[in-house]
C-alpha positions as CSV (number, residue, x, y, z in Angstrom):
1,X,-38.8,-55.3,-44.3
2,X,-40.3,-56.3,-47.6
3,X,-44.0,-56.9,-48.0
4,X,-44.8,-54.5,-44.4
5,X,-44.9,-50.6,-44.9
6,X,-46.3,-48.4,-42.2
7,X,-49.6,-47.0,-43.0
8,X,-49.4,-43.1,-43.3
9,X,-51.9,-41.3,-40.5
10,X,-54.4,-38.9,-42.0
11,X,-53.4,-36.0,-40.6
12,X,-56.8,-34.3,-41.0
13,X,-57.5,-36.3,-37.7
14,X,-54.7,-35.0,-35.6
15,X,-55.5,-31.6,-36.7
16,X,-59.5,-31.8,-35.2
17,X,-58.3,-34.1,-32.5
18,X,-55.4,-31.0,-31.4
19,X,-58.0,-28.4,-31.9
20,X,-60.6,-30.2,-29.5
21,X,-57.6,-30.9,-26.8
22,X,-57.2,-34.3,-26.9
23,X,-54.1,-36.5,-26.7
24,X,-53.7,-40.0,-28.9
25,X,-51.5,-42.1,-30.2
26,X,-50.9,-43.6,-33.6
27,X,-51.1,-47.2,-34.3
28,X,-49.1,-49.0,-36.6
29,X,-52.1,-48.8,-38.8
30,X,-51.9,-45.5,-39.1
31,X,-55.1,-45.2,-36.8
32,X,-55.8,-42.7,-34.5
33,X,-56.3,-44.1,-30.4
34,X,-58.0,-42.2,-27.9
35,X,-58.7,-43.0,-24.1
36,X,-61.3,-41.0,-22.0
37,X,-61.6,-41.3,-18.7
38,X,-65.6,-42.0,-18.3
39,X,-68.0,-39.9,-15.6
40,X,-68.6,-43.4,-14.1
41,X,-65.1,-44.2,-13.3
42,X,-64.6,-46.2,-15.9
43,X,-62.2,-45.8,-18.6
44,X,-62.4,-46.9,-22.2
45,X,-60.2,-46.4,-25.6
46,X,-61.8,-45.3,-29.4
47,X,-60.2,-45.2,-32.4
48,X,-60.7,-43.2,-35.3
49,X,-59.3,-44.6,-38.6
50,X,-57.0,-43.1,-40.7
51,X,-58.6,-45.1,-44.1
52,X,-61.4,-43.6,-45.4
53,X,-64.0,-44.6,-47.7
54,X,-66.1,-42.9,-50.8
55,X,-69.5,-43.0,-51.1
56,X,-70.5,-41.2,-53.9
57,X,-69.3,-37.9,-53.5
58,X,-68.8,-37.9,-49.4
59,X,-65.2,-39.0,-48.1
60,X,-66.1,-40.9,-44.8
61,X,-64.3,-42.9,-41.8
62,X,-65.0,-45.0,-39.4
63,X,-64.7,-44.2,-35.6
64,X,-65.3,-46.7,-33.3
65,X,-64.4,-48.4,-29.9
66,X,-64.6,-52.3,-28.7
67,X,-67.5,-54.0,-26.3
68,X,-66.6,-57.3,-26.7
69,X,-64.0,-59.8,-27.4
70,X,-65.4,-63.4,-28.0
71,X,-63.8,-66.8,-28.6
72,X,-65.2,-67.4,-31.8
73,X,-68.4,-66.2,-33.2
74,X,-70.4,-64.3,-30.8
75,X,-73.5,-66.5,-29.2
76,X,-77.0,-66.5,-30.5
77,X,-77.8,-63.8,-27.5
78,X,-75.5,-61.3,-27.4
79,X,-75.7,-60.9,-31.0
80,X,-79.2,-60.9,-31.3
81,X,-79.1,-57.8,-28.3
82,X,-77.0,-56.4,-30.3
83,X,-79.3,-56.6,-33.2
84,X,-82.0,-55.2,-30.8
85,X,-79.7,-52.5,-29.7
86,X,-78.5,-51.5,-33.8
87,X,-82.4,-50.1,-33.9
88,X,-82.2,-48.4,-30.5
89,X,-79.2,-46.0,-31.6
90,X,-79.7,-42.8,-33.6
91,X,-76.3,-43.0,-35.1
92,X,-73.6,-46.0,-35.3
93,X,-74.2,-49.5,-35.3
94,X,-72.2,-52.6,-33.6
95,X,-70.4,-54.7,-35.6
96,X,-68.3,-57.9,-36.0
97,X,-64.6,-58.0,-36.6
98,X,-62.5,-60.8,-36.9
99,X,-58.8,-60.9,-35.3
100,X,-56.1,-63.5,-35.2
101,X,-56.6,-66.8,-33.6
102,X,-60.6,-67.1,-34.4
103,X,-61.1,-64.1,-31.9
104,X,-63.8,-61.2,-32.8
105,X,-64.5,-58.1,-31.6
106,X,-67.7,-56.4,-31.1
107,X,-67.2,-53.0,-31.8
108,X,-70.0,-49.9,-31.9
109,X,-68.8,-47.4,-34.9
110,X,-69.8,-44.6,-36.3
111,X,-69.3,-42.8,-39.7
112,X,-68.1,-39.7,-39.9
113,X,-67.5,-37.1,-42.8
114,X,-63.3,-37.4,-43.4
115,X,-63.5,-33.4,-43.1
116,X,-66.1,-33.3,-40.5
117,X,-66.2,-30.7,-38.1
118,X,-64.1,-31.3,-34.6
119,X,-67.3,-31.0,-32.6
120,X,-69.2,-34.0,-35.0
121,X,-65.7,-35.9,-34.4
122,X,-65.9,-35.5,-30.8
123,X,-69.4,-36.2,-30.6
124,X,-69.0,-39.6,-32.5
125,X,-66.2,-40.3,-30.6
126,X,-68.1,-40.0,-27.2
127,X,-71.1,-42.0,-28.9
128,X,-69.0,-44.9,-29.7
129,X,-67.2,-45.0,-26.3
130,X,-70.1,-44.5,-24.3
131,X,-71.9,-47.0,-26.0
132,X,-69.0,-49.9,-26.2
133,X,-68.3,-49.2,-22.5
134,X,-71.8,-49.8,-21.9
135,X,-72.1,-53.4,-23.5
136,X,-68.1,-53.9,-21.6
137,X,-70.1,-53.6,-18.3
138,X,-73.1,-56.1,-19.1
139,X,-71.0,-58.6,-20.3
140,X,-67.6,-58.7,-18.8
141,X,-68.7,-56.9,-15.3
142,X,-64.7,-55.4,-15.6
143,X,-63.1,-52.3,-17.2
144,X,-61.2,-53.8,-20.1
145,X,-60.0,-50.2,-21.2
């Protein structure tokens, strides 16, 4: 169809993500979808993008995993805890993404090095999930996934 191509997958990321053992899927972005079953039950999905960016010198990407979906922009309390909460993290930060239909998504993401080593991958990818499932279970009291 003309004006949609299928973004190509990095395939640096399925490479670190066979060598540590862990099954995903592919979006139709071209992003990378994990789901880990959490030691509290609980279950929760991360994604680690395919897109990278340049800073400088460093090749990075973003890994991340949602907390939140709000009608609209989030409410002056959640996102000031989540302000409060950025300065509490050693690494990552939540942010604010818009979707369709004036929906957001709260999302905690790290940055990673695009050639990073598979046990800094895993260990953001743990960070994000743990921290996004956390936020799931203040404010929604479910397991979204």
């Amino acid at each position: 169809m003309f004006g949609q191509r299928r973004v190509q997958a990095d395939v640096r990321v399925g490479h670190l993500l066979d060598q540590l053992g862990i099954r995903y899927q592919i979006d139709e972005d071209g992003d990378y979808r994990v789901v880990f079953e959490l030691s509290n039950g609980r279950s929760q999905q991360a994604f680690i993008d395919s897109q990278t960016q340049h800073l400088g010198s460093y090749e990075i990407r973003d890994v991340w995993s949602i907390g939140y979906i709000a009608d609209g922009y989030l409410d002056q309390e959640i996102a000031n805890y989540l302000l409060i909460e950025n300065a509490t993290k050693k690494i990552g930060a939540w942010e604010l993404r818009p979707l369709a239909d004036n929906k957001y998504i709260a999302v905690f993401c790290t940055k990673v090095a695009a050639d990073c080593e598979p046990e800094a991958l895993y260990t953001s990818i743990r960070i994000v999930l743990e921290v996004a499932d956390e936020l799931e279970k203040i404010l929604e009291a479910g397991d979204r996934l």
